[in-house]
N, C-alpha and C positions, 0 to 999 in steps of 0.2 A: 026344951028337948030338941026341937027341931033346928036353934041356934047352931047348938053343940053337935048336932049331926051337918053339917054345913062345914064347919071351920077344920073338921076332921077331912073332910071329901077335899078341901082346898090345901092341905098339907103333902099329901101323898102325889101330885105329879111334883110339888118342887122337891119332895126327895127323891121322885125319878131323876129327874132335871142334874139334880147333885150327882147323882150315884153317875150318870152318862158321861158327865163334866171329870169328875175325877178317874173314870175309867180311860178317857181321852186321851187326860194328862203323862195316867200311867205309862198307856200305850209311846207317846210321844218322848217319853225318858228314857225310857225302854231303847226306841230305836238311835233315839240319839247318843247312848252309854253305845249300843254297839256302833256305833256307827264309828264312833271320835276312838272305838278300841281297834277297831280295823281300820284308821288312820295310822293311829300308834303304831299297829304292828306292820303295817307295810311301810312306812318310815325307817321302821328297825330294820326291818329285811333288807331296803335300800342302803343305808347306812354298812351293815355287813357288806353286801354286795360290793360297796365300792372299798372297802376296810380290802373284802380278800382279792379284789382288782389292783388294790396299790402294791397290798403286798406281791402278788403275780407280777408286779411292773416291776418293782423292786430286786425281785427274784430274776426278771428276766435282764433289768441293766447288771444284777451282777452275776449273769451269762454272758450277756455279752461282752467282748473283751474291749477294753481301753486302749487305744494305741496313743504309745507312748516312748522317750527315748531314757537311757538309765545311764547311767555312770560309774566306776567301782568306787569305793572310799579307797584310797592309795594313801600311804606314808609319803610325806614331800619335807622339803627345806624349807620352814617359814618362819617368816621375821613379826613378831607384835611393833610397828612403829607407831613412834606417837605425835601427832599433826600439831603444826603450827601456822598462823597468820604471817606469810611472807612476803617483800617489796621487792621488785624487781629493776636493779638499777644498772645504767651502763659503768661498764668502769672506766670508762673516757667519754667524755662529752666537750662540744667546742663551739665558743659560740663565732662563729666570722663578723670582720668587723675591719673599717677599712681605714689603711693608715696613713692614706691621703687626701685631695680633692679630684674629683675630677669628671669624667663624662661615660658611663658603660658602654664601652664598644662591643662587650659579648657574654651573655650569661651561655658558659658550657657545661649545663647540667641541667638533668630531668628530676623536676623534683618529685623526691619520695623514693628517689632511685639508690643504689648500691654508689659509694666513691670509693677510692682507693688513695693511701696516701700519695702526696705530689698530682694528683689529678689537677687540672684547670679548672675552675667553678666560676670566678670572672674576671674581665679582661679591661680595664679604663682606660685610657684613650692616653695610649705612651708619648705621642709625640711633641708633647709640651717639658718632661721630664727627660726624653734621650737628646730634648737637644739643650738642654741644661746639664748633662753629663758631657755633651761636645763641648761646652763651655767651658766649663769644670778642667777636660782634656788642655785646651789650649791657653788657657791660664797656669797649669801647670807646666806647659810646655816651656813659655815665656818666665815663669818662675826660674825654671831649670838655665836654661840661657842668661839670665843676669846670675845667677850663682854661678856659673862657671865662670862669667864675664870675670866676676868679683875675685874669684879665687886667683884668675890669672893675673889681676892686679894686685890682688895682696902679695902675691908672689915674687912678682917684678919688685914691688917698692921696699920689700922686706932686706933684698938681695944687694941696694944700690950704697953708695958710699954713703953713711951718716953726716955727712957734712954735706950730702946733696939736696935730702929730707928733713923737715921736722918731724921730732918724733910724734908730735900731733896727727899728721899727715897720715903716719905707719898705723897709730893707732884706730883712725878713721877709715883706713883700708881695711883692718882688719874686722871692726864693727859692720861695716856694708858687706862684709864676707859669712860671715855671720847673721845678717838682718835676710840674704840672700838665701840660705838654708833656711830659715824657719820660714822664710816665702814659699818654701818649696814642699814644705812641711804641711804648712795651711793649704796650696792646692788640690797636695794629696788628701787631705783630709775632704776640703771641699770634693771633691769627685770623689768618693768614695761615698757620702752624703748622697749626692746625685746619683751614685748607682743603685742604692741603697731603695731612694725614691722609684726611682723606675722599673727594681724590682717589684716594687707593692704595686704596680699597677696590675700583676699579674695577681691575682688573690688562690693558692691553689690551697688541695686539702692536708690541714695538717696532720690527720688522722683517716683511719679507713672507717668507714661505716654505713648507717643511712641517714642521708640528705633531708632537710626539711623542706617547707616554705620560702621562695624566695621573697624576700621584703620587695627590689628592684628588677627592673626590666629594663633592656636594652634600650639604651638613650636618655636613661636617667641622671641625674646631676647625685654624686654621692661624697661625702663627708665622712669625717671622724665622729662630729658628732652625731649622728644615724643612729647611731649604736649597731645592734646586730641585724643582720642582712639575711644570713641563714644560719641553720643551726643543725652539726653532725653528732651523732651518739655512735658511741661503738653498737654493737649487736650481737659481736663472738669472739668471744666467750662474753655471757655479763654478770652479774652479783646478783643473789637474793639475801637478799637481812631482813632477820627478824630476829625477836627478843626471847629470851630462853629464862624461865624461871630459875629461882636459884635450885629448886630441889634435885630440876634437872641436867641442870649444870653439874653438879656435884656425882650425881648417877655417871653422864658424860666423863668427866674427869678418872673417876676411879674404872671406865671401861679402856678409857686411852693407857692410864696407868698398866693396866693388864694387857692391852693390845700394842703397846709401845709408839705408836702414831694414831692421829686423829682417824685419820681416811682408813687405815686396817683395823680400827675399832669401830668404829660408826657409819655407817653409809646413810648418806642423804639423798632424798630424791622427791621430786614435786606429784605434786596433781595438780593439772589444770583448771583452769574454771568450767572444763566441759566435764568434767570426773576423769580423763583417761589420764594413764600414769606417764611421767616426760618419761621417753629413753634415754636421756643423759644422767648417770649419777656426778654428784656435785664434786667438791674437791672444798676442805677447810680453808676460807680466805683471812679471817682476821674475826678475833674475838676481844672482846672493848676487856680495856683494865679498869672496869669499875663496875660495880653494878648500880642499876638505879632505884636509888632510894624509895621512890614512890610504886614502884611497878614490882620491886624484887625479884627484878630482872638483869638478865646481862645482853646487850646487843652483841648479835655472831653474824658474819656474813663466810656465806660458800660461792664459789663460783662455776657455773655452770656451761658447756659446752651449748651455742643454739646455731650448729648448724641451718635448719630449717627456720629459722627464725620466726619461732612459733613463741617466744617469751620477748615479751614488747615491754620497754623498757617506762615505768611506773604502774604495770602491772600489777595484780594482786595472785599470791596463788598458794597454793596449801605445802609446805614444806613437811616431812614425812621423814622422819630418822630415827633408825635401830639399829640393831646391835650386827655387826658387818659378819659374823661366823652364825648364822639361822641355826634352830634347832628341829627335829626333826617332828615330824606331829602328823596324825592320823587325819586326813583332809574330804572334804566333799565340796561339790561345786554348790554357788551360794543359794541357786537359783529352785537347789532340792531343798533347802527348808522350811517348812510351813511354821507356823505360829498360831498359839488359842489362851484362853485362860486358865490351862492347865503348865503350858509350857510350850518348849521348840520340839518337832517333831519331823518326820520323813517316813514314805512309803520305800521299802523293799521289794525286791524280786527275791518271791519265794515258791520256789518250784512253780512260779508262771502266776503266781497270783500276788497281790499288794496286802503288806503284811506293816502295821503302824509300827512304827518304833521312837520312844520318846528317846532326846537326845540331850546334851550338857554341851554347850555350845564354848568355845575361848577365843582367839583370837579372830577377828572379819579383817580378811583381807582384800584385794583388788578383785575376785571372780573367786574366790574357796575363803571355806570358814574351817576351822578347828573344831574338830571333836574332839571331848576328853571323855565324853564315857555314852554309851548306848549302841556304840557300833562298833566293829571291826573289821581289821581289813579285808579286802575283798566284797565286803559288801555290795550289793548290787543296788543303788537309789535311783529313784524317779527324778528326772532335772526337767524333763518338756512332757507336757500334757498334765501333769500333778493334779492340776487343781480340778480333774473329773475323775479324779480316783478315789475309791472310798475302801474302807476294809473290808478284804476278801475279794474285792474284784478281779476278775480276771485280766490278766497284760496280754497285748500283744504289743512286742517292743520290736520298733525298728529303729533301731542306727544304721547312721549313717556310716561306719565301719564294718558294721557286721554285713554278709550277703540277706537279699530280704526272704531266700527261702531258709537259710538257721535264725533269723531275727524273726520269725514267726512260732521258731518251736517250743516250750514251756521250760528249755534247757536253759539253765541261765547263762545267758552269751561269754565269749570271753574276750570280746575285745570289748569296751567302754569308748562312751562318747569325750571326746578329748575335752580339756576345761576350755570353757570361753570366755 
């Protein structure tokens, strides 16, 4: 009895002990559920807070207005051309080269520089050559005097009684009268050789153009076999050829057909290696009688005015040919159209605010694209500043044509920024 009253008195603090322990726990769940729920919701409140701060930022960039410049869509004359890989070649080149021996007494030219045909380029040392031309003179001087000599004896003896002469004699006179012209013959010939010579000492240009590398320098020893010395190419006008498919050939052909000549059917014109377009259009120089078998091609060369001589002859440059009467096409400058995965697109001036307009884009030309469908004329597009405009934005558009107090009003301007 006394056991069992014992083992009972030992149970009841460790079920205090428990009930304390779990009452603890509770308490400590308790604050921790609210604790991490008032984390939660002040995260959420923050999270709002900055949700309707963006959207306020949002709202206030599209108050504030964009400055920007706009351009109208106008109808223009435009050509679709279609590019080619062109060479650019002189259509006279020369190579100098000397057709004597002798000693350079004068190189007269800067090389790299501009000649002109007949210019001096160099000068070899005459005085070996003109005084073999005074030779040349006085040999045929002496020529000339025995054929006179001769003639006035063939004459005498031809004239004298036959029984004074053998015919031998007459005969003989008449041969040295005769041996005495072809003497006079050969002189002239020879001094004519001689002058011939003494002109090459002068080497000038046989064409106009630009000047190379000289090989030689004054006081050099030069020859025939040298080879070339320097070297001119024309520069203006000069050729570009390149190779034209047959498809296009054919297109080509049946547009001359219809336009009666090459050049008032097709206009040709370059692009440089820097993208800007030449101002010279070309002119039809020669187009090959054959096509080539491997490429299904036909070689065509134009040639081209290079005033400026801005087309360097083995050049490379994009040749560019369409149809010489343009069609007329609804246009915008290239610099308005954006692009997405949905398509080509452009911002509008609409009543002063950016209005997306998806567009159908045809021909890229040098600074304007073709529109075929999503615009019309008049339309007012964004060309500078675009890419901070979003839809609905307010404009404030200043061109540079319009004054800046009506290029500020929400009226949509009526002058446009010119293409560039």
């Amino acid at each position: 009895m006394q056991e069992t009253t014992v083992e009972t008195q030992g149970q009841k603090p460790r079920s205090a002990v428990a009930e304390t322990i779990g009452l603890l726990l509770s308490v400590i769940v308790a604050f921790g559920l609210g604790w991490f729920g008032n984390v939660l919701y002040a995260r959420s409140q923050a999270d709002k807070r900055q949700a309707e701060e963006a959207q306020a930022q949002a709202a206030a960039m599209r108050e504030r207005p964009v400055t920007v410049e706009t351009a109208k869509a106008t109808m223009k004359e435009i050509t679709s051309p279609q590019s080619f890989m062109g060479h650019v070649e002189p259509i006279q080149d020369v190579d100098l080269r000397a057709q004597i021996e002798g000693t350079i007494a004068e190189v007269a030219f800067k090389e790299g520089a501009m000649v002109k045909e007949g210019d001096l380029l160099y000068l070899i040392d005459p005085r070996v050559y003109q005084a073999r031309v005074e030779q040349a003179k006085a040999t045929l001087a002496k020529a000339k005097a025995a054929s006179e000599n001769a003639d006035r004896y063939y004459a005498r003896i031809s004239k004298v009684d036959k029984r004074s002469v053998t015919e031998a004699e007459v005969d003989q006179a008449y041969a040295n009268m005769l041996e005495a012209r072809a003497a006079i013959a050969q002189s002239e010939a020879d001094l004519a050789s001689a002058e011939i010579n003494l002109g090459y000492t002068r080497i000038t240009a046989p064409i106009s153009g630009r000047i190379g590398q000289s090989l030689l320098k004054k006081g050099d020893y030069v020859a025939p076999s040298m080879g070339t010395l320097a070297r001119i190419v024309q520069t203006d006008p000069v050729r570009v050829v390149f190779s034209l498919p047959d498809k296009d050939f054919l297109r080509g052909q049946a547009l001359v057909e219809k336009g009666g000549q090459p050049d008032k059917a097709i206009r040709a014109q370059i692009r440089l290696a820097d993208g800007t377009l030449y101002s010279e259009v070309g002119k039809a120089d020669f187009v090959s009688n054959e096509m080539n078998a491997a490429t299904a091609s036909i070689p065509v060369r134009y040639s081209f005015g290079n005033p400026k001589q801005l087309l360097i002859p083995n050049a490379y440059v994009t040749v560019l040919l369409s149809e010489a009467q343009p069609k007329r096409a609804l246009t915008v400058p290239a610099n308005a159209v954006l692009a997405n995965a949905t398509g080509d697109y452009v911002y509008i001036n609409e009543n002063g605010k950016a209005a997306r307009r998806a567009v159908r884009l045809g021909a890229r030309l040098e600074n304007v694209v073709e529109v075929i469908d999503g615009l019309k004329e008049g339309d007012e597009v964004v060309v500078d500043g675009v890419v901070n405009v979003s839809e609905g934005a307010k404009l404030r558009i200043v061109n540079p044509s319009v004054p800046p107090a009506t290029a500020e009003t929400k009226d949509v301007p009526k002058a446009a920024v010119a293409v560039r």
